[in-house]
Structure formats: structure tokens, C-alpha cells
C-alpha positions in Angstrom: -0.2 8.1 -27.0 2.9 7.0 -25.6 4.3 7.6 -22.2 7.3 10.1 -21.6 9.8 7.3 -20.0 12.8 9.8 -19.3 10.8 11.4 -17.0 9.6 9.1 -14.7 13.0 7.2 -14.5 15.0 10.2 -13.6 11.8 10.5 -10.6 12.5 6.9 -9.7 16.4 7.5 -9.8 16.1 10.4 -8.0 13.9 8.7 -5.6 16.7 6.4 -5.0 19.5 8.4 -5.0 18.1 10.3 -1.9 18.0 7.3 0.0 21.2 5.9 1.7 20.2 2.2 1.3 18.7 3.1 -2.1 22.3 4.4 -2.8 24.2 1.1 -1.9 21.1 -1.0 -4.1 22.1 1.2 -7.2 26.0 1.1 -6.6 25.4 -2.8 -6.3 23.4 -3.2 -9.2 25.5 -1.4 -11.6 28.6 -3.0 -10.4 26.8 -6.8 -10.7 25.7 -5.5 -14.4 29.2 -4.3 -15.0 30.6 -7.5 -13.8 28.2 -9.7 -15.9 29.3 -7.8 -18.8 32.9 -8.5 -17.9 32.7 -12.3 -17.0 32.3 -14.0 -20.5 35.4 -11.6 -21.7 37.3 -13.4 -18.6 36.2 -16.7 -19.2 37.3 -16.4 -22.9 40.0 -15.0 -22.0 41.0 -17.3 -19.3 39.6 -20.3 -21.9 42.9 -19.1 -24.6 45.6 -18.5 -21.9 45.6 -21.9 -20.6 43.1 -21.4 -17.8 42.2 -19.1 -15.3 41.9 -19.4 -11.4 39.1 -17.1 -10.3 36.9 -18.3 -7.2 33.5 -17.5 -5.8 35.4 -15.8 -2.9 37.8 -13.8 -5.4 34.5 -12.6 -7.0 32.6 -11.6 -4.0 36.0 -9.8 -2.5 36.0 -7.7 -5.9 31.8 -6.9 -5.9 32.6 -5.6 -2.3 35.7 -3.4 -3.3 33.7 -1.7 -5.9 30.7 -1.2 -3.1 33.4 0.6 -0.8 34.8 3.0 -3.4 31.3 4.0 -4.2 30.1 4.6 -0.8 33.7 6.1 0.3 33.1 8.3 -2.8 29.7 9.7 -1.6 30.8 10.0 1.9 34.0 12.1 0.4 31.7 14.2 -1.7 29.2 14.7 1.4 32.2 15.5 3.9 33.8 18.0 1.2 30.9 19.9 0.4 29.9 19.9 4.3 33.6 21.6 4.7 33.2 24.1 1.6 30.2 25.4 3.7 27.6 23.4 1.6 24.1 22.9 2.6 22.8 19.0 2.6 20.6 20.0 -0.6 23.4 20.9 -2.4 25.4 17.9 -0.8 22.6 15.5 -2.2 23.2 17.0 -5.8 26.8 17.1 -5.6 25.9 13.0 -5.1 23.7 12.5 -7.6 25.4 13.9 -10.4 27.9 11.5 -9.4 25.9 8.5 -9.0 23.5 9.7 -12.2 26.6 10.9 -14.7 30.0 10.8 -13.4 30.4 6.8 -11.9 33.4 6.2 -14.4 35.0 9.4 -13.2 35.9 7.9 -9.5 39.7 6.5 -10.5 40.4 10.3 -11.8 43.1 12.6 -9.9 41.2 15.3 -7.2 37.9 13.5 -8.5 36.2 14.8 -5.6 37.8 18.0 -5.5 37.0 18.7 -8.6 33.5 18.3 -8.1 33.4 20.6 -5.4 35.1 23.0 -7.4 31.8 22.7 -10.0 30.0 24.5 -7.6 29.6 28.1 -6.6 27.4 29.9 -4.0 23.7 31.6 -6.0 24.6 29.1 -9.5 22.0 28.3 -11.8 21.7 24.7 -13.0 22.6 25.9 -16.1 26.4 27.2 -15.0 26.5 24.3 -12.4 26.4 21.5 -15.4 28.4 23.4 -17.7 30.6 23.5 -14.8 30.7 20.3 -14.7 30.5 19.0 -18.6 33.7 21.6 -19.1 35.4 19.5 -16.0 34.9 16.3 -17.1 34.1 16.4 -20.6 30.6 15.5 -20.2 27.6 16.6 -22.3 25.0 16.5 -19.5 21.7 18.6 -20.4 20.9 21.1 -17.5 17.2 20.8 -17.8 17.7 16.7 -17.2 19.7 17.6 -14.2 17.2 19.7 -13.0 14.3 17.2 -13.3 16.5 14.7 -11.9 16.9 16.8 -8.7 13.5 18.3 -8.6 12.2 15.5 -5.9 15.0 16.4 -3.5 14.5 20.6 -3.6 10.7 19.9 -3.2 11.6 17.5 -0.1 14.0 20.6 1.3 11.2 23.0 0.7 8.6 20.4 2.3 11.0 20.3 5.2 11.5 24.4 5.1 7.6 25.0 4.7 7.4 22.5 7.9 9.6 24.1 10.3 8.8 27.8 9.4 5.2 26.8 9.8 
């Protein structure tokens, strides 16, 4: 019988996501696969145009670039939600949806405002990601998102259950 893998990734994603640090390890590895993707295309590149001058330190100032727009990006998402009147649950799913769906969206106009704009007060996660697929011309499946969140609502009801008890 084989084992459902979606699943438990999206519980090990989550798991991540909600985690500051595990934040900056995910934004880190994608951006080191994403640049060992791109490195033979620049040496190649660089091998036909008579040569190419990129250094360890030119390399490292990029990979460190990419980690500031991705935490500026979540700490945008965090303040403008926070502003809108947002609770931190909803702040943590604005996040993941960006971190689990919309990564390659950053560069776009209002990015962040737009994502805001996805979300309304008493939404379903049915309205919320066709919200959000209409927006930015995704095809995200509303029952994924909602497993992918389901660790952080139960850890906000854990919390809830602890202080009205």
C-alpha cells in the first residue's frame, strides 16, 4: 500500500513555514536550488561570449539579495495584514501561500497589496484561493491550501483552548 506523500509534505512545509528560522532555511534552499539550476546556463553562456568574470563574493552578494527580498516580503505581508486589522493566524496564511505558491510573484506591481486584497473578513478557503488564483492566475486547489494550513489553525486553537482554560 503506498503512502500518501502530498500529505505529509505539505505537514512538513507547514511545519516550517510557521517557524521564522524555518522560513529563512526554505527561502535559502530554494534560492541555492534556483541558483544551481542557473549556473551551468552562465558558465555556457560565459564559455561562448569570450568569458565571464563572476566571483565567489559576486555569488554570495546575489544568494543574500534574494534572502532579503524574501524575508522583506514576509515582513511586508505580516506588517500589511497587521494594518488591515488581520489577526496573526491569518497573517501566517497570508505567508504561506506566499512562501508555498506565489515565490515567483515577488517582482510583480502592489505584490503585497494585492495579496491583502485576497482576503476578506468570515471567507471560506474556498473564496480565499479563488481569490487568489483569479489574482494571480494561479490554479491553487482549496482543499491543498487548507491541509497546508491545518497545523497552524490547530496551533491557534491549542493556544485559544490554553488561555480560555
Amino acid at each position: 500500500m503506498a503512502v500518501p506523500i502530498i500529505p505529509i509534505l505539505k505537514k512538513v512545509a507547514v511545519a516550517i513555514v510557521s517557524d521564522k528560522k524555518g522560513r529563512k532555511v526554505v527561502i535559502g534552499i530554494v534560492l541555492g536550488i534556483i541558483f544551481v539550476i542557473m549556473m551551468p546556463i552562465i558558465a555556457i553562456m560565459g564559455i561562448f561570449s569570450g568569458g565571464i568574470d563572476l566571483g565567489l563574493d559576486d555569488i554570495n552578494s546575489l544568494i543574500e539579495q534574494q534572502q532579503t527580498v524574501g524575508e522583506s516580503t514576509l515582513t511586508a505581508i505580516e506588517e500589511s495584514m497587521l494594518d488591515e486589522g488581520y489577526s496573526q493566524l491569518k497573517v501566517e496564511e497570508a505567508q504561506a501561500i506566499y512562501l508555498l505558491a506565489l515565490f515567483d510573484k515577488t517582482d510583480e506591481e502592489n505584490f503585497v497589496d494585492r495579496l491583502v486584497g485576497c482576503f476578506e473578513t468570515e471567507q471560506t478557503d474556498t473564496e480565499l484561493i479563488s481569490a487568489v488564483n483569479a489574482e494571480f492566475g494561479k490554479a491553487i486547489n482549496p482543499s491543498d491550501f487548507t491541509v497546508a494550513v491545518q497545523e497552524i489553525r490547530d496551533k491557534y486553537a491549542e493556544q485559544e483552548d490554553d488561555e480560555s482554560g
